[in-house]
C-alpha positions in Angstrom: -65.9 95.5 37.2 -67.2 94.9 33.8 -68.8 91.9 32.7 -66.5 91.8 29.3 -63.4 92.4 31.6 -61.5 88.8 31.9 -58.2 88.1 34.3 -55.6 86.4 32.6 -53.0 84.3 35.1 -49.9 83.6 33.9 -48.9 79.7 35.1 -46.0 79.5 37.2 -42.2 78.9 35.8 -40.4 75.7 36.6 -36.7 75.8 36.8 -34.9 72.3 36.6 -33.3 71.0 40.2 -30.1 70.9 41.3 -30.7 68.0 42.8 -31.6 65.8 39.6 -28.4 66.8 37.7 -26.3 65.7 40.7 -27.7 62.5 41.0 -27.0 61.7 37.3 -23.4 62.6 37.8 -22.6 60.4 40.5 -25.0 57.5 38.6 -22.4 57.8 35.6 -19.4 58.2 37.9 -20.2 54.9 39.7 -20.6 52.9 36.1 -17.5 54.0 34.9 -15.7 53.3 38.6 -17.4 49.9 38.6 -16.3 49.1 35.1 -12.8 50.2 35.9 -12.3 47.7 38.5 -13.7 45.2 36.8 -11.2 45.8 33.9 -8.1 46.0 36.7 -9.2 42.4 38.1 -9.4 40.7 34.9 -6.0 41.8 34.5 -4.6 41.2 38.1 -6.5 37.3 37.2 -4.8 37.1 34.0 -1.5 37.9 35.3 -1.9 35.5 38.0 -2.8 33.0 35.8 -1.4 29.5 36.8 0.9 27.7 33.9 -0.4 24.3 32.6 1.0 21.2 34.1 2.6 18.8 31.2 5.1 16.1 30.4 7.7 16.2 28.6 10.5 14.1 27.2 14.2 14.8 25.5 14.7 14.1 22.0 16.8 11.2 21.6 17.8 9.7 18.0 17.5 6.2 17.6 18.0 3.0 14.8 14.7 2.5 13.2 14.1 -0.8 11.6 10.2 -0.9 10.7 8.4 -3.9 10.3 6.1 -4.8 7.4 3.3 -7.4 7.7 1.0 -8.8 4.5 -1.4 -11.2 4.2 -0.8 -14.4 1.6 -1.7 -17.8 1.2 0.6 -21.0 1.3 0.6 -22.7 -2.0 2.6 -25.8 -3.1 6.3 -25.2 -4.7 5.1 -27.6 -7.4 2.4 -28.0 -9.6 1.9 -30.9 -12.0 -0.3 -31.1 -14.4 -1.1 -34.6 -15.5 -2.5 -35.7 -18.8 -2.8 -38.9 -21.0 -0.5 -40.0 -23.7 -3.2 -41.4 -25.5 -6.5 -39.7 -26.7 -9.8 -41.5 -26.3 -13.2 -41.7 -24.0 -12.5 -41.5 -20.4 -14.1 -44.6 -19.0 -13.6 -43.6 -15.5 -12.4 -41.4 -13.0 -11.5 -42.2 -9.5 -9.6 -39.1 -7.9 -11.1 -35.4 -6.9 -9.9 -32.1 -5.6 -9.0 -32.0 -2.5 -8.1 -35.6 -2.0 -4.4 -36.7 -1.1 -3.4 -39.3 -3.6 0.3 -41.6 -3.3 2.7 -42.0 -6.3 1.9 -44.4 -8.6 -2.1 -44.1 -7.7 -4.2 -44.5 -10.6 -6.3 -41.3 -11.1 -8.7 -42.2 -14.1 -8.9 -44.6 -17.4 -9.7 -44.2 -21.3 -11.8 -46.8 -22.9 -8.8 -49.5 -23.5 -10.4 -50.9 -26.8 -8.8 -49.0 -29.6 -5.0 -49.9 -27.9 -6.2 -53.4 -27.1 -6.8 -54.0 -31.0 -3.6 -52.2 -31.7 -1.7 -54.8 -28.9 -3.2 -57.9 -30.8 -2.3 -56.5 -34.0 1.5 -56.3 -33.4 1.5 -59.4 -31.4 0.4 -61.1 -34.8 2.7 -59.6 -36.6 5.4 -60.6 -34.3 4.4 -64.0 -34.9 4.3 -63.6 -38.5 8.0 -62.4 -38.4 9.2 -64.9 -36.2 8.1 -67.6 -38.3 9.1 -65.9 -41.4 12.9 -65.7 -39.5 12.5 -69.5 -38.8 11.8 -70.2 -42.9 14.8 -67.8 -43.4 17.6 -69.2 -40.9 16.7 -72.9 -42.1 16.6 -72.4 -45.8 20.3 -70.3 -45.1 21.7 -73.0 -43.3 20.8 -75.6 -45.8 22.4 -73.1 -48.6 25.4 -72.7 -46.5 25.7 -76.6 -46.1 25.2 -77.3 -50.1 27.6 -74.9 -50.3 30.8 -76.2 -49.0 29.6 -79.2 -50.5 29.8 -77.6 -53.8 26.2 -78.1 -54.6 25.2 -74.7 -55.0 25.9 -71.4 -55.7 27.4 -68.2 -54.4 24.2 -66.2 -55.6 22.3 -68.4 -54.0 23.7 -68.5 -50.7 24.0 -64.9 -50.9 20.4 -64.3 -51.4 19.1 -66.8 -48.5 21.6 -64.6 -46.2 20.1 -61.5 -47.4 16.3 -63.3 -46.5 18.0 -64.2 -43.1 18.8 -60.6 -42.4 15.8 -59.1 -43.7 13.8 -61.8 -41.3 15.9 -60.6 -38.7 14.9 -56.9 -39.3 10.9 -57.6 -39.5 11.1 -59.5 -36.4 13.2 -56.4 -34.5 10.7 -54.0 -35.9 7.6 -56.3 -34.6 9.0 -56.6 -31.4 9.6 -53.0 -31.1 5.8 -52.6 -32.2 4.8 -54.7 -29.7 6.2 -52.8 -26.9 4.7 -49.7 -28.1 1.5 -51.7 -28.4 1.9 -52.1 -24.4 2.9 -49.1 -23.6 -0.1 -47.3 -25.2 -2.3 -49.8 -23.3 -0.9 -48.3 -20.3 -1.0 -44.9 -21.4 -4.8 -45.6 -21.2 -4.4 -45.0 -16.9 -3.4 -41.9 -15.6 -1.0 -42.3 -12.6 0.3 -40.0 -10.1 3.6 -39.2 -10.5 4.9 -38.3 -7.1 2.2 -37.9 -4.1 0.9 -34.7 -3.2 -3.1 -33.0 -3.3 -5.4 -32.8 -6.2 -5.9 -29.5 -7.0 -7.6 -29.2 -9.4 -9.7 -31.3 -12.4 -10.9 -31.0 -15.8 -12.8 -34.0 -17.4 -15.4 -35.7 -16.5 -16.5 -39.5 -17.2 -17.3 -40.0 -21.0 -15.6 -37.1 -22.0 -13.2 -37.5 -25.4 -9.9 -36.6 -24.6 -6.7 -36.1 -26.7 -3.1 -36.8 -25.7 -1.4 -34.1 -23.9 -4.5 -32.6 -22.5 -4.6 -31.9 -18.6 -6.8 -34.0 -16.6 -5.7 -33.1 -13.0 -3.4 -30.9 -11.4 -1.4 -32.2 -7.9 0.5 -30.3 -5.8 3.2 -32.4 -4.8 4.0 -32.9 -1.2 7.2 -31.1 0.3 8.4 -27.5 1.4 5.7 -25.3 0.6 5.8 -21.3 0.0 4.1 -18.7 1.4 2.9 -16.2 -1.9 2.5 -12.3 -1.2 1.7 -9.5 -3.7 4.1 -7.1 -2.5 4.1 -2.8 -3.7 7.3 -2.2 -5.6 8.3 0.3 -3.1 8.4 -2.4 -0.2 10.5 -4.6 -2.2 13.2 -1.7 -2.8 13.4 -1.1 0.5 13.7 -4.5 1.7 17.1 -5.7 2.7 18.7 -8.6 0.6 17.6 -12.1 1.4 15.5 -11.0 4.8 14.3 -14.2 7.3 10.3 -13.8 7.2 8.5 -14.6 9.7 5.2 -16.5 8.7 2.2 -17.0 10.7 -1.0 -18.8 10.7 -3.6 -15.9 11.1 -6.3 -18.4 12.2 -4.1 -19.5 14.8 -0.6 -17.3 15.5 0.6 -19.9 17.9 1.4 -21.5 14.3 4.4 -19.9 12.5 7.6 -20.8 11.0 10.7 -18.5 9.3 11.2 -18.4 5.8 13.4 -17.2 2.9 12.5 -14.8 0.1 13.2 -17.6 -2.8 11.3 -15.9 -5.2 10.6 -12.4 -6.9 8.8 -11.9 -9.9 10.8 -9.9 -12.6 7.5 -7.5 -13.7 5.5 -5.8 -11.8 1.4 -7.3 -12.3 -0.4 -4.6 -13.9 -3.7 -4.7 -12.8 -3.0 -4.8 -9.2 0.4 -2.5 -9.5 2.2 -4.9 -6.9 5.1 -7.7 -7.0 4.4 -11.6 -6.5 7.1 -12.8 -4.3 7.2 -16.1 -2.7 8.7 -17.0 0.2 10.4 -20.6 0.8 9.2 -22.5 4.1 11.0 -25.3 4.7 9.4 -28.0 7.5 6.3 -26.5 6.7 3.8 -27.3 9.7 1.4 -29.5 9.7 -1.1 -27.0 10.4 0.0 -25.3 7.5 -2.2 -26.3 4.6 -2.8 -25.4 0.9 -4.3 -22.1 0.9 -4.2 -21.5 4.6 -4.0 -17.4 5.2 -0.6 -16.5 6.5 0.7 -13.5 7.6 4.6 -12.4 6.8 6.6 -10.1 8.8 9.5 -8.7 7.8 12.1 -5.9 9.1 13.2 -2.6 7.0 16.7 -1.7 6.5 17.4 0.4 10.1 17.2 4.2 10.0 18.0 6.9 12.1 14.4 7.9 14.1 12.7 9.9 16.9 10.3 8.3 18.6 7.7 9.7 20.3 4.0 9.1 21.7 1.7 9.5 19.7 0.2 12.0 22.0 2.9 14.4 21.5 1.8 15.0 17.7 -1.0 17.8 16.9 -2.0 20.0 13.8 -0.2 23.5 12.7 -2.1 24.6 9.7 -3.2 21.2 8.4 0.7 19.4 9.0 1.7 17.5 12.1 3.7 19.3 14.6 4.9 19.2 18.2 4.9 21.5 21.1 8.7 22.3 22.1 9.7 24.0 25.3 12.3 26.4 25.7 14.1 25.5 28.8 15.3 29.7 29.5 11.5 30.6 29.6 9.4 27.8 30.3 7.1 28.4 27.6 6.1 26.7 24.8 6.6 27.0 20.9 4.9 24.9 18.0 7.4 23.0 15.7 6.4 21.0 12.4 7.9 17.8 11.6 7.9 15.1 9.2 6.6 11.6 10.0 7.9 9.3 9.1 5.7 5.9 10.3 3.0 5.3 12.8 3.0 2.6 14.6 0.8 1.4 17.7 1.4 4.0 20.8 4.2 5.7 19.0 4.9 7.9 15.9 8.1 7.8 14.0 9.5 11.5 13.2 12.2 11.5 10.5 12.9 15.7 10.6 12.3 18.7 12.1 13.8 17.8 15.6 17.3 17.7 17.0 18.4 15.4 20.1 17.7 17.3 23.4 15.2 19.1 22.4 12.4 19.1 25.5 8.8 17.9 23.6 5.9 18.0 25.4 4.2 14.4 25.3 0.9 15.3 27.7 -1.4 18.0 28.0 -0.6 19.8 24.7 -4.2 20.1 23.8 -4.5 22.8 26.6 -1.5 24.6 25.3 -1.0 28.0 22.6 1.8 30.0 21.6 4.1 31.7 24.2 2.0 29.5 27.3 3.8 28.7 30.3 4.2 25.6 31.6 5.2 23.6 34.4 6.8 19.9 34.0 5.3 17.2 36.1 7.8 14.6 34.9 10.3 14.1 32.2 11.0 11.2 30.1 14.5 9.8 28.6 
């Protein structure tokens, strides 16, 4: 052979197995067969799924009388507010707020000097004009004895008569003087009028007063009333005259019944509400001034559903119940109004109708078109 001659070998052709393709085929097959069954039991589950054990109860209309409590305080049914007759300097002051005064108890005194000079005054004038009605009656009687003697004349006896009378007048008006004197003297104490609390005070020793100006205020003893700030719309719906109920709320063994005596005529403006005060008559001892009370009183009755409040969820932001249809045993979601909610029940004014099955337990587990199964039923 030549040097320059080469052999060329061709490489040998490799033709894909039989084998290989099969064993892909049945890799795919078994996927889909396994995925399949998987698919068939999630069904076979879901149609043997179990319905949700509730409760339920029927529908049942009932008289609704809701009761309203507010907080108010107990305040006196009336107020004076005493002052002196007489201005002057307040000379001293023996009552304060708080303190429990009897009628007739002196409260404080003005400086007595200025009505002291005015009593001697009219006492000296009442002198004056008793003696000048002693000069007069003596100098008539002697003109009326010369007189029927015939020693005299008519103008003369006329005029001592006239001097008599106008004596006569001067002494009236000094007496009547006087007694003002003495009654401004005791103007000069303040006294209590009827017993009762102090409540309040507003001078203070040495101060100037004038006449008419309020020194203390006293809250008389008696009934006292219990005064709430009521919303308008409460008031409307209030029946006429209602008994209220009034309790101590430091201590509710404490209470006593009352009548509305009192509603004010405007409605306050900053507050938007109505004062309304409530007579208590007897009040309890343990009922003081400005004790915190609490008032109960009942609505006018309405026709109601009530339920607990664990039958109530959501639909779309708006309470609603769960009703069951009795032909299917399923459930269906209902809205309804409320009307009140009270403790462990809610008050629904619409959207149910008596016998109607509502589900009161285990509605949290429920959705549309769910079966159920009723472990009890209420009335």
């Amino acid at each position: 052979m030549s040097r320059n001659a080469t052999s060329s070998v061709s490489p040998p052709s490799v033709k894909p197995s039989n084998f290989s393709t099969f064993s892909i085929g049945v890799a795919l097959f078994t996927c889909t067969a396994v995925l399949l069954l998987a698919g068939c039991q999630k069904q076979e589950a879901a149609e043997k799924k179990l319905p949700i054990m509730v409760r339920t109860e029927t529908v049942a209309m009932a008289d609704y009388a809701p009761r309203t409590a507010l907080t108010g305080v107990i305040a006196a049914r009336t107020l004076n507010n005493l002052s002196f007759r007489v201005g002057g300097r307040v000379a001293e002051r023996l009552a304060d707020v708080g303190q429990h005064v009897d009628k007739g108890a002196v409260l404080a005194r003005i400086d007595p000097q200025e009505q002291e000079s005015d009593l001697r005054s009219a006492q000296a004038d009442l002198d004056a004009a008793q003696a000048q009605l002693t000069q007069s009656a003596a100098a008539f009687e002697r003109q009326k004895t010369l007189l029927a003697q015939g020693y005299t004349t008519r103008r003369d006896y006329d005029a001592a008569d006239q001097a008599l009378k106008v004596a006569q007048g001067s002494l009236d008006a000094a007496q009547s003087a006087l007694a003002n004197a003495k009654q401004n003297l005791s103007f000069t104490e303040l006294k209590a009028g009827a017993a009762g609390v102090i409540t309040a005070r507003q001078v203070e020793t040495g101060q100037v007063v004038q006449a008419a100006q309020t020194v203390f205020t006293v809250a008389e003893d008696g009934d006292r009333d219990a005064v709430f700030n009521v919303q308008e719309t409460l008031v409307a719906r209030t029946p006429t005259s209602p008994a209220v109920t009034i309790t101590l709320l430091s201590d509710p063994q404490i209470r006593a019944t009352g009548k509305v005596r009192e509603i004010s005529p405007a409605v306050d403006p900053a507050s938007g509400s109505i004062r309304v005060k409530v007579g208590i008559a007897d009040t309890p001892a343990g009922m003081p001034l400005g004790a915190a009370v609490i008032g109960s009183v009942g609505a006018k009755p309405a026709k109601a559903i009530l339920l607990p409040w664990q039958a109530l969820t959501s639909s779309a932001g708006k309470p609603a119940v769960w009703i069951v249809d009795p032909s299917t045993g399923t459930v269906t979601m209902a809205p309804v109004e409320v009307l009140a909610f009270n403790s462990g029940t809610v008050v629904i004014a619409r959207g149910l109708e008596e016998g109607q099955s509502v589900v009161t337990a285990g509605g949290q587990l429920l959705s549309a078109g769910q079966k159920i199964e009723i472990s009890g039923a209420g009335r």
